[in-house]
C-alpha positions in Angstrom: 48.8 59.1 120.1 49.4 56.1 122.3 53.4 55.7 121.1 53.6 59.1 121.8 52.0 59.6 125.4 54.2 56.0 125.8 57.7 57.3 124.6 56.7 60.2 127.3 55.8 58.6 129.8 58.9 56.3 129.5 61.2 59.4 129.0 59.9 61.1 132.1 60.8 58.0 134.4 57.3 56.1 134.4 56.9 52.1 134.0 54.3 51.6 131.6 52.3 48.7 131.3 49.6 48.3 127.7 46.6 46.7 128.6 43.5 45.8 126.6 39.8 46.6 127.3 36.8 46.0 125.2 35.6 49.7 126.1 38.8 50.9 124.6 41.1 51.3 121.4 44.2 51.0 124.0 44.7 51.1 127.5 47.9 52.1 129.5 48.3 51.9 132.8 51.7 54.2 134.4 53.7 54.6 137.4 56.0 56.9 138.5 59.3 56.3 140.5 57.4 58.4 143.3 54.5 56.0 142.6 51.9 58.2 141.0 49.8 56.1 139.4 47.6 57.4 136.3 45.7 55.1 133.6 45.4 56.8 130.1 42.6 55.2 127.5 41.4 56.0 124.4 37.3 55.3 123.8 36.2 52.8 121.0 35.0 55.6 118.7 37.2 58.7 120.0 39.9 58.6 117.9 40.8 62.0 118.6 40.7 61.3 122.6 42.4 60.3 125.3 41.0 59.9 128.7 43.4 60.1 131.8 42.2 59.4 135.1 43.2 57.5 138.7 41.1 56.0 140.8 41.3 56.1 144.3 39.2 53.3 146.7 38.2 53.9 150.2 39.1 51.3 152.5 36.4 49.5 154.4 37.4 51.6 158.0 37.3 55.4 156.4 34.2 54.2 154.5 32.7 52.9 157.8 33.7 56.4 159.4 32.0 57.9 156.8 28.6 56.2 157.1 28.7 56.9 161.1 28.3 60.9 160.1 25.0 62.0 160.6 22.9 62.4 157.3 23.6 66.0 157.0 27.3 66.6 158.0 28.0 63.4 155.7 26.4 65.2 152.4 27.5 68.1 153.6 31.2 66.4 153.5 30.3 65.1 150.7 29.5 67.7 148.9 32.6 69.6 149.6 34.9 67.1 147.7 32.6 67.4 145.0 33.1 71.4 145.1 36.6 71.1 145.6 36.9 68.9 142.5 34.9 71.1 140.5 37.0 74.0 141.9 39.9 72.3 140.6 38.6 71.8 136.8 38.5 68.0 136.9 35.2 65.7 135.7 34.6 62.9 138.7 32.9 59.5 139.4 31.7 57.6 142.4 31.4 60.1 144.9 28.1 58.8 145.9 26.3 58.7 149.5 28.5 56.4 151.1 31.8 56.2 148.2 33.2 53.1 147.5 36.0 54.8 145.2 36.4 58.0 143.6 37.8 58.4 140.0 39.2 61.6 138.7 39.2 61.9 134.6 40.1 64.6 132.4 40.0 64.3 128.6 43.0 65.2 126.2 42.6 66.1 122.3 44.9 64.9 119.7 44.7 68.1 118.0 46.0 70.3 121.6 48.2 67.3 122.3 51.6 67.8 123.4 54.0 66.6 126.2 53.0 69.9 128.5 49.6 69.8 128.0 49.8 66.0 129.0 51.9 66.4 131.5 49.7 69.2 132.8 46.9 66.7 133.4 48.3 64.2 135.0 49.5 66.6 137.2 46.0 67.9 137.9 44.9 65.0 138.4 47.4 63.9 140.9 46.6 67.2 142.2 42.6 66.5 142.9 43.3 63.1 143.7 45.3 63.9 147.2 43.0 67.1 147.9 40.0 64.2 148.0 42.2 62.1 149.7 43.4 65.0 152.5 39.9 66.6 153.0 39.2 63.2 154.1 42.0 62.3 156.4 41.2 66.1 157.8 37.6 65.1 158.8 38.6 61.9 160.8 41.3 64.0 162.2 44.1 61.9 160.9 47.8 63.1 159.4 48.2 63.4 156.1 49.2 60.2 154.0 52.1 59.8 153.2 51.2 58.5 149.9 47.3 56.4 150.4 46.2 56.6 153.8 43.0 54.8 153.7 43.1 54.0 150.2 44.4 51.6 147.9 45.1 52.6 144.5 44.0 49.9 142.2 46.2 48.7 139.1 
């Protein structure tokens, strides 16, 4: 599984850097030449898994905007990233009262693994990751990023 998603990944344009993780069986972490950035692991025990997911971290000024809301309109806010991520059939992590960093994970199965379905993930991903990222810039009335605004995309 990992040669394959790797030899993909590659043949699509990506850099691809192996890294290894005590949580994990193998760890890669991949950048596009537009500089999508996507890690793809597979769980100690989950031989039949792979887990793709980006993680995006709010900088200290948005998350500072984000703790001046009032109480309701910020879980109110809140709350509609966490719909919106739903909506867009992706699991999610961190999005807690005042978020630090949001990551957006979906899980691929060796046995409905291919370079489409793959492919098709990541692209969701990327997808939910900039409609968090917008819905944000569109509360504190900014423009939309032209790749991070406000966040930096850890390695």
């Amino acid at each position: 599984m990992k040669q394959r998603i790797t030899d993909w990944l590659i043949g699509q344009g990506w850099s691809v850097k192996h890294e290894e993780t005590p949580e994990t069986n193998w760890a890669i972490v991949a950048e596009s030449r537009k500089h999508v950035k996507v890690n793809v692991r597979q769980p100690v025990g989950r031989a039949d898994q792979a887990v793709i997911f980006t993680t995006i971290q709010l900088d200290d000024e948005t998350r500072q905007r984000i703790m001046r809301l009032s109480e309701g309109e910020r879980e109110g806010f809140l709350w509609d990233i966490r719909f919106q991520l739903l909506h867009m059939g992706v699991e999610f992590e961190g999005i807690a009262d005042v978020p630090e960093r949001i990551t957006v994970v979906l899980a691929v199965y060796a046995d409905g693994l291919t370079k489409d379905s793959f492919f098709q993930r990541v692209s969701q991903i990327h997808s939910a990751t900039f409609a968090a990222i917008w819905m944000v810039a569109r509360k504190f009335a900014q423009p939309p990023p032209e790749r991070t605004m406000g966040f930096e995309v850890p390695e």
